[in-house]
C-alpha positions in Angstrom: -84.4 -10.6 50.5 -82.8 -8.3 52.9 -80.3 -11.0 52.9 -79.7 -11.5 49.0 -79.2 -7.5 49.2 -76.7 -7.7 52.0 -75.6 -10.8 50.3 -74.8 -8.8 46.8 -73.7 -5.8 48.5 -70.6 -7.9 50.4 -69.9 -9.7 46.8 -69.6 -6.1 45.1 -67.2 -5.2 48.1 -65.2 -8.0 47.9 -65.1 -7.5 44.0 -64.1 -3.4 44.1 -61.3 -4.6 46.7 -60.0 -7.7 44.4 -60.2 -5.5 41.3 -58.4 -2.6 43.7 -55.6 -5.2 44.7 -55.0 -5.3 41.1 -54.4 -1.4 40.1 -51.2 -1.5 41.5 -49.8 -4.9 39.8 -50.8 -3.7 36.7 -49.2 -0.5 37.4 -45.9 -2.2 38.5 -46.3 -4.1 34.8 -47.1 -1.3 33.1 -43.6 0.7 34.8 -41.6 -2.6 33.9 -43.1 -2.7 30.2 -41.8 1.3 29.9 -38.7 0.5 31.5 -38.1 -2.3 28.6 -38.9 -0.5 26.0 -36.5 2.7 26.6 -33.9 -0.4 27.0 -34.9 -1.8 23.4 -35.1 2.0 22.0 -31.9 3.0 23.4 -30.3 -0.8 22.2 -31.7 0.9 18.6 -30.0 3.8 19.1 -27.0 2.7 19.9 -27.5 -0.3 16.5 -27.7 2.7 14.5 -25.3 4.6 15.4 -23.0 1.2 15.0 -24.3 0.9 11.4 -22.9 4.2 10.8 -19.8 4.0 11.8 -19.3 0.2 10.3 -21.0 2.1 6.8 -18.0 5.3 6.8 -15.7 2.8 7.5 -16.7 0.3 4.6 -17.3 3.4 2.3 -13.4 4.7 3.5 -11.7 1.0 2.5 -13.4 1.2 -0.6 -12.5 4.4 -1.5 -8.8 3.5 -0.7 -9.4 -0.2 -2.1 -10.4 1.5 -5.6 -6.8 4.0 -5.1 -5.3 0.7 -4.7 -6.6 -0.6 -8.0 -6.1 1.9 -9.7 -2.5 2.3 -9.0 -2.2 -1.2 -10.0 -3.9 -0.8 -13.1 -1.4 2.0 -14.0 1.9 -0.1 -13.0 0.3 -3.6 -14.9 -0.1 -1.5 -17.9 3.5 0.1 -17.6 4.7 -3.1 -16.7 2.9 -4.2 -20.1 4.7 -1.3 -22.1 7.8 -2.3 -20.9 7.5 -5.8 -21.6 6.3 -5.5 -25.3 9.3 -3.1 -25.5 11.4 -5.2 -24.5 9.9 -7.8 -26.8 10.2 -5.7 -29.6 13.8 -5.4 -29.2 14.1 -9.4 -28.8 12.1 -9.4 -31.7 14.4 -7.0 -33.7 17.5 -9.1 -33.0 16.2 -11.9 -33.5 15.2 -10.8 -37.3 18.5 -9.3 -37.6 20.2 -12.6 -36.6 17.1 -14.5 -39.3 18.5 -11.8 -41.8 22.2 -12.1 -41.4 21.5 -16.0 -41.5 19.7 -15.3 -45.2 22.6 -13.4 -46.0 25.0 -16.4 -45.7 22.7 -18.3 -47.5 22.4 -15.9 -50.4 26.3 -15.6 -50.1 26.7 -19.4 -51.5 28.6 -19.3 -55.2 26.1 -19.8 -57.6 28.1 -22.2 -59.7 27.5 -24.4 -56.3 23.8 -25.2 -56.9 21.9 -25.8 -59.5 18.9 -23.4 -61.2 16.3 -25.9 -59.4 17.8 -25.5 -56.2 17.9 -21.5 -56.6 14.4 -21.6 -57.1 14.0 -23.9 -53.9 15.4 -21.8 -51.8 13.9 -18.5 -53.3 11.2 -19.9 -52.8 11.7 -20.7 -49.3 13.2 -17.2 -48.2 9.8 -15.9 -49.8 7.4 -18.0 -47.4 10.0 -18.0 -44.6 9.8 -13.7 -44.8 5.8 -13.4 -45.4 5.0 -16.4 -42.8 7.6 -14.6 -39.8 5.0 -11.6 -39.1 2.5 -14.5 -38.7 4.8 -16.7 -36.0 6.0 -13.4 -34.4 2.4 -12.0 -33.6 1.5 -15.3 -32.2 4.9 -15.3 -30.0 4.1 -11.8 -28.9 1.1 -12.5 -28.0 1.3 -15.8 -26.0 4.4 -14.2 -24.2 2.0 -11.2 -23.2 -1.0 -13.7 -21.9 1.1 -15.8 -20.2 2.8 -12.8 -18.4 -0.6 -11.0 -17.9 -2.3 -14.5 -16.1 1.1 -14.8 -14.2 0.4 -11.0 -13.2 -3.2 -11.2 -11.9 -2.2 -14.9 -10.4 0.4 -13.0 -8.1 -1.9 -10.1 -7.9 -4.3 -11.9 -6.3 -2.3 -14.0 -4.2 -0.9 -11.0 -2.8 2.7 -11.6 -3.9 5.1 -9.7 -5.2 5.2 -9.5 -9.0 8.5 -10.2 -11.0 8.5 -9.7 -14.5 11.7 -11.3 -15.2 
């Protein structure tokens, strides 16, 4: 028995000094484990302060980005203006040319046609006058679409716009 005790007392020796042998590698594991993790908080850190920076610089562009638009806005719709003015006066001489033309045709001696033929082209003057609002409007207004779509096709090719 005295042997078994001696026997159990030399295994709980060698145990204590195995499991003393390993304090210090789990301590050298436990000082690397720390050291890794200040790395990763510090790689955090510096992550944040990155997605800061990228965020007031994002929020500055857009803030000039939205200027930007905004000044175009104003120059497309002055651009507009001046383009329906300018369409206005085409317009104008162009009726005053359709007028001057009804003149001449109103100037023909009367003993030339006959009372059917009068009525023809009374007639004709009538529809020609009420339909020209109609054919103007629609001239107007495929001028304007075609000039807005060439407009926001330059615009966002980043070219120059020319209105002429």
């Amino acid at each position: 028995m005295e042997d078994n005790a001696e026997l159990r007392h030399g295994i709980k020796k060698v145990m204590e000094a195995a499991e003393n042998a390993k304090i210090p590698d789990l301590r050298r594991k436990i000082s690397e484990f720390d050291a890794k993790r200040a790395k990763l908080k510090h790689r955090i850190v510096e992550a944040l302060k990155m997605t800061e920076k990228e965020r007031m610089r994002r929020d500055t562009e857009n803030a000039k980005l939205k200027v930007r638009i905004k000044e175009l806005e104003s120059e497309f719709r002055d651009r507009i203006m001046k383009v329906e003015q300018k369409q206005m006066l085409n317009d104008n001489s162009s009726n005053n040319s359709l007028s001057n033309f009804n003149l001449v045709a109103d100037q023909v001696p009367a003993n030339s046609k006959l009372s059917e033929e009068k009525e023809m082209d009374k007639f004709l003057n009538e529809k020609r006058c009420k339909a020209m609002p109609i054919h103007e409007y629609h001239q107007k207004r495929r001028k304007i679409l075609k000039l807005s779509k060439l407009f926001m096709e330059e615009y966002l090719n980043n070219q120059p716009v020319s209105l002429i």
